[in-house]
N, C-alpha and C positions, 0 to 999 in steps of 0.2 A: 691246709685241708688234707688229710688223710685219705688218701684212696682205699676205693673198695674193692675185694675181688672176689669174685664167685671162685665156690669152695668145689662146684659139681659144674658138667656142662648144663647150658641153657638151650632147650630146643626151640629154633625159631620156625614155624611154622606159617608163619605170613613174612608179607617184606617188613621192613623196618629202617629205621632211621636214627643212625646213633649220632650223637653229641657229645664234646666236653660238658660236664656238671655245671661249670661258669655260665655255659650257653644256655643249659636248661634254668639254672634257677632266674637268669635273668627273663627268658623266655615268661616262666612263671609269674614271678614279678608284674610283667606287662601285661598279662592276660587278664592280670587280677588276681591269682588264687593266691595270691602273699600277701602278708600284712607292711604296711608302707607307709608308718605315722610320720613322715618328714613329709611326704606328698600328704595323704589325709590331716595335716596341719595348714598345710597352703592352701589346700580347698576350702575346709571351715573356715578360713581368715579370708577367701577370697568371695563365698558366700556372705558370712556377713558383713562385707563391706557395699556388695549388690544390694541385701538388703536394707541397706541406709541410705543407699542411690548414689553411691559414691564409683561410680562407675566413666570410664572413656567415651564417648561418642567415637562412632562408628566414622567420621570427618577423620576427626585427628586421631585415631590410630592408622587411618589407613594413609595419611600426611603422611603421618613418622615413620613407617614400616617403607615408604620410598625413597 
């Protein structure tokens, strides 16, 4: 990844909060404003498998997760 630099200063005027780029697009990412087709694949396939009633009871997940 090629860094960016300001070519002029920036006036900061309020406080502010900087970040590596790394930190922001993940940050993004998790908020939701990125597109995420490996995650929105697993939901689709984990939606309709809910709706075919192919689903864990609440028992035995909570078994196994002990």
């Amino acid at each position: 990844m090629k860094p960016e630099t300001a070519v002029h200063a920036i006036p900061i005027e309020q406080p502010m909060v900087l970040i590596p780029m790394g930190e922001y697009k993940l940050l993004l990412e998790e908020a939701g404003f990125t597109k995420t087709p490996r995650l929105d694949k697993r939901i689709a396939r984990a939606r309709a498998r809910f709706h075919k009633g192919q689903v864990i009871s609440w028992k035995k997940l909570k078994d196994e997760l002990r």
